[in-house]
N, C-alpha and C positions, 0 to 999 in steps of 0.2 A: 477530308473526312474527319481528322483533329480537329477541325475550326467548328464545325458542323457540331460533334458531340462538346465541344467546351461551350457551345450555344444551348445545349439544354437544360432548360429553366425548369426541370420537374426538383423536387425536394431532394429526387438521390442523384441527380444530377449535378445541383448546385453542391451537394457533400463530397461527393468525387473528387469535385475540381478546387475542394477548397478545403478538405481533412488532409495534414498530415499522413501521404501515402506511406512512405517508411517507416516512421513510427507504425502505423496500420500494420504493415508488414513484418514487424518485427513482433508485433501482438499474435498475429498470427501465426510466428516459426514456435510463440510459446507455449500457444494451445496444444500446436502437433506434437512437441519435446513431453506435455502434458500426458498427451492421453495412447503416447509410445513409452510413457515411465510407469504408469499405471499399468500397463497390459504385461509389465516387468516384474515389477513390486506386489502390484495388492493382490495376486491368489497365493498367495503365500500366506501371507497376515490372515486373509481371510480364512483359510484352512486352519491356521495356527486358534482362533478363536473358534475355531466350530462353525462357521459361515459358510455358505455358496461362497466357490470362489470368483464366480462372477460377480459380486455382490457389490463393490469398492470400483470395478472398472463400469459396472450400468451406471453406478449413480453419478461418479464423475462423466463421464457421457452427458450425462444430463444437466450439473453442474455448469460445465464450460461450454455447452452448448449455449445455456441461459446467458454465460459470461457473456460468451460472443455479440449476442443481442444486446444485453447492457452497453458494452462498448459500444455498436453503429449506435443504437436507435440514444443515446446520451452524447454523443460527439454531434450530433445534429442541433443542439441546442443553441442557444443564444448566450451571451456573456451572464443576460440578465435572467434567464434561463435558467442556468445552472446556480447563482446564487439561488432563486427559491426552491429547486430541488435540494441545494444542502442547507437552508437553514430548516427546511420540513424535514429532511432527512436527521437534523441535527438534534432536533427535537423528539422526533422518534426515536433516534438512540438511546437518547439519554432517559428518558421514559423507561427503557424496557431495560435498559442498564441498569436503572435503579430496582426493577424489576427480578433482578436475577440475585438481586439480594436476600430478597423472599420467598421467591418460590423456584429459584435458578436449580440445575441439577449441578450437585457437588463433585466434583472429579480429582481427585487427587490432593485435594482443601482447599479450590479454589470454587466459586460460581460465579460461572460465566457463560453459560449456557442455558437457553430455555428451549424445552422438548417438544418438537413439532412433527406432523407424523412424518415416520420416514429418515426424519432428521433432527439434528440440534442446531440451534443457529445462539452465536457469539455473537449480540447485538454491538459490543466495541469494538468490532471489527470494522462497523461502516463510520464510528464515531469520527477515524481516520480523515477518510476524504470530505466530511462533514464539517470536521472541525478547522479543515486548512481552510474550507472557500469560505467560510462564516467569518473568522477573523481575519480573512485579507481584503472580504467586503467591509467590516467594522476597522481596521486599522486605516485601510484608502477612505471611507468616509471621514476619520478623524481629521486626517490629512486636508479634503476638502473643505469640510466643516468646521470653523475653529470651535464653535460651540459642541458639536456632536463630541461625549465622550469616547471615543471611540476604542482606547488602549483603555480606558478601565472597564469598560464592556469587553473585550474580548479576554483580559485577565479576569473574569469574573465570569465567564465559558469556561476556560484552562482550569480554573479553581475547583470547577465544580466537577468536570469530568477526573482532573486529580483527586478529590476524596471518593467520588464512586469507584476507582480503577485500585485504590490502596486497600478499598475493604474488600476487594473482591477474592482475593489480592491479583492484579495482575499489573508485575513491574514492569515488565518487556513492553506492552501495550503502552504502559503509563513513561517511557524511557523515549520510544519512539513520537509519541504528541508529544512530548517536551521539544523532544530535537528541531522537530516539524515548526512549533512555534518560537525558537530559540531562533530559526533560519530564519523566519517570516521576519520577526524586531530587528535582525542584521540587516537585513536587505531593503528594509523599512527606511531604516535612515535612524536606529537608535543611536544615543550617545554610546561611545566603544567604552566610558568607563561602565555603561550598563547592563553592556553585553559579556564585560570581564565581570560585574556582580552577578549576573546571571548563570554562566558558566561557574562559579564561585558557588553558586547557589545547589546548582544542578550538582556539583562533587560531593557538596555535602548531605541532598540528598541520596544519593548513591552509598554513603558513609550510614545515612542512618536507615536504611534498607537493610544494608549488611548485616545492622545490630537487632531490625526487629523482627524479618523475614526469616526464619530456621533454613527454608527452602535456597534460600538468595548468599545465605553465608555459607551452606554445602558446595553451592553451585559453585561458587568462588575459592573457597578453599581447596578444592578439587580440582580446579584450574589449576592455583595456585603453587598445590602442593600435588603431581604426579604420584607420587608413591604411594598416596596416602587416600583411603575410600576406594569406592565402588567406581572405577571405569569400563563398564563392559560397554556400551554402548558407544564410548567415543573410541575406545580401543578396537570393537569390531569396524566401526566407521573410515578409520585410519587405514586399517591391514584391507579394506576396502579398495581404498584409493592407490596403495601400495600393488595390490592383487594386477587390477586395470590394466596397471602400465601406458603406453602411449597411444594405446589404440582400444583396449579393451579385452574383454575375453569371451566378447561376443552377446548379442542379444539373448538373454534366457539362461545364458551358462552364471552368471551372479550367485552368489554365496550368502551375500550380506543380508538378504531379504527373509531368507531362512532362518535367520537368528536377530535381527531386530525388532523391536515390536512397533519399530514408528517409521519401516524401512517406507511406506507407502508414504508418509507425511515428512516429520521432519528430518530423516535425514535418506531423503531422495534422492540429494545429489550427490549423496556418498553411492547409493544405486547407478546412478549415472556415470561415478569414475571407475566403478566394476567392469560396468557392462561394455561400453562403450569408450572406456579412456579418457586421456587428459585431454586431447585433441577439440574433444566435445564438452567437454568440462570448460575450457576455454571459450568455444564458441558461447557457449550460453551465458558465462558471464561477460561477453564482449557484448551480445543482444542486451541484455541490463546496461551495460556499460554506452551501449551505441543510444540507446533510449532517454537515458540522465544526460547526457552532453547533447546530444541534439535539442532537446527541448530547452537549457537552460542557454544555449546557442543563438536560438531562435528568440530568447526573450530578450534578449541584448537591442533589437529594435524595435521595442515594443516599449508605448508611450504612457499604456493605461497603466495608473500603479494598481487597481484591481486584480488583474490578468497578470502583472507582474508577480504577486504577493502570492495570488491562488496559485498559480503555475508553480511557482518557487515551492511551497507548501505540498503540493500533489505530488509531485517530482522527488520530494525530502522522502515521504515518506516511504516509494514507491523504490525507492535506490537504498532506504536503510532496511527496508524488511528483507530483500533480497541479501544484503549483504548480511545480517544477522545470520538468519538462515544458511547459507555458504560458510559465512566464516568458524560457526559452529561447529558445521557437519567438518569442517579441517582442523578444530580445538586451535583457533585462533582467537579466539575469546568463550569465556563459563558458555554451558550448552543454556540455549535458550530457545524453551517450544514457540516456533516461531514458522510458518509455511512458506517455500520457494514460492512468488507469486504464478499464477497458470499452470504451476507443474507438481506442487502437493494435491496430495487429496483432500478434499474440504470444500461444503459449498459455500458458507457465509466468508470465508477466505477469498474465492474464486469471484464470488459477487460483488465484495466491498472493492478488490482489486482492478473488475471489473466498469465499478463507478470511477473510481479515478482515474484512471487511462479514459474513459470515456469523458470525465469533465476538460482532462488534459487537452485531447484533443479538440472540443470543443472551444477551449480557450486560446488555442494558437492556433485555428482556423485560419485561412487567407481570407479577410475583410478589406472594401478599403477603408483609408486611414482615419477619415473623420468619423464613417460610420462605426467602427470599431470603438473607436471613441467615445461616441453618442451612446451604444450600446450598454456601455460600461456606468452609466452616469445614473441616478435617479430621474425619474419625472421632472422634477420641479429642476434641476441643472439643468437639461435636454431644454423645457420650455424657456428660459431665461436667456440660453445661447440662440436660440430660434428667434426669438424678440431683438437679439442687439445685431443678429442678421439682419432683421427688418430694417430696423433705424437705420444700420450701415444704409443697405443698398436705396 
């Protein structure tokens, strides 16, 4: 009966047998943690603003429901596949990113949001899984290619999303692409004295953040200095986590939800050490944790530097927005609005998040080895290798 169904050649047959079931699985325990965190959190907020309080738990419904499809019907792709959905996708961001500069809705002095009905949607949010497969397609061509510029083409991507992300202003976004592509040049094969100028580069970006952001040297000096400013929000956060204990204090009995105003978004998994305890606080960062190690596990045999670079890049960013997020909500680093992936509320969060676990998957699908190979290649490689089969045989 196994032998039988690993014999079916339909489309969702061949994805079954050849997607990443675990990682699938683990997509899945985050949906549920998702839309059992909301049914906790958002009629709170929602009452607190004057909303139906079903208002935050429909639309997320709806949200991760979408997510869910993102993931399959994108994990069915092809290697070559997924490069032209992210450089179209890359394109499109960056379009409506530069977009949000003009006519974006202003929220607290940043734009980065354009208003659609129903909803706002953060176009840099997909700029993420966009920006990793485009320059691990242009750094592996370089690679191939001696001619093809390939690193000054993808620094001249990086360049440009960093002055749309600085005006917008949004550092966190622009912190996390850097990391993203700081991994991608490591694992590349840069020179390490380029990788120590880079990091060199990146501190001193960070330095001069502090000096022109108001918001970024708050954020840091209040880290910095406990005593000193407003901590209601990381302080109700903490006595949160303190409240929980090792188990919880029960689904719906929470506190924290009542007095934060972003208990539904960023600090959710302050909601979750409430309700629920450390026990589950644990498990969810172990599902993050089980997801980054599997995948970068799995690339260890893996030949394509394509699939290597994009994976690498999907995986970066997909392991630092969770840990932002997390480590925040425990004042282990300045708060930074930043969403648990599957389990905040938010749908351009939910969707971008949901591209990249679905490119992920798609790129460490079980292929065999040469086709995998082929797949990863342009045309014009693909027919050249075809031809010196011919001569061979």
């Amino acid at each position: 009966m196994s032998q039988s169904a690993r014999s079916d050649n339909s489309i969702i047959g061949r994805w079954w047998w050849t997607v990443d079931r675990w990682t699938l699985g683990c997509v899945g325990l985050l949906i549920g943690f998702g839309y059992v965190l909301m049914l906790a959190a958002s009629p709170s907020v929602a009452a607190r603003i004057g909303a139906s309080r079903d208002m935050f738990i429909l639309k997320q419904v709806v949200f991760l429901a979408i997510a869910g499809l993102i993931v399959v019907t994108s994990s069915m792709l092809s290697p070559k596949g997924v490069r032209r959905v992210a450089l179209a996708g890359c394109l499109v961001a960056l379009a409506l990113t530069a977009l949000t500069l003009v006519h974006g809705i202003e929220i607290k002095g940043a734009r980065r949001w354009i208003a659609l009905p129903m909803m706002s949607v953060q176009p840099s949010e997909f700029l993420k899984p966009c920006f990793a497969v485009v320059t691990a397609w242009l750094l592996a061509e370089g690679k191939r290619s001696r001619g093809f510029p390939g690193m000054l083409l993808a620094f001249g991507v990086f360049i440009a999303i960093l002055m749309l992300l600085k005006s917008q202003p949004d550092i966190g976004m622009l912190s996390v692409i850097t990391c993203v592509f700081m991994a991608q040049l490591f694992i590349g094969g840069l020179n390490l004295f380029l990788v120590g100028c880079g990091i060199g580069s990146m501190i001193a970006a960070f330095a001069a953040a502090f000096v022109m952001f108001t918001h970024v040297r708050s954020r840091v000096m209040r880290f910095l200095h406990p005593g000193q400013g407003d901590h209601y929000q990381i302080d109700t956060a903490m006595q949160a986590f303190g409240n929980g204990g090792l188990l919880g204090r029960g689904p719906g009995e929470g506190r924290v939800k009542d007095m934060l105003p972003d208990a539904h978004a960023d600090f959710v998994f302050a909601v979750a050490g409430e309700e629920f305890g450390l026990l589950v606080c644990l498990f969810i960062i172990g599902i993050f944790c089980f997801i980054v190690i599997r995948t970068l596990l799995k690339l260890l045999a893996e030949d394509d530097p394509f699939i290597v670079l994009a994976s690498t890049g999907l995986v970066t960013g997909f392991g630092l927005q969770a840990f932002v997020n997390m480590a925040s909500s425990l004042h282990l680093i300045p708060t930074k609005g930043m969403t648990l992936p599957f389990i905040s509320y938010g749908g351009s969060s939910a969707m971008s998040v949901a591209l990249t676990i679905g490119m992920l998957l798609a790129l460490t699908r079980r292929r065999p080895r040469g086709r995998a190979q082929e797949l990863g290649r342009p045309a014009s490689d693909r027919r050249s290798t075809a031809s010196r089969r011919s001569v061979a045989a």
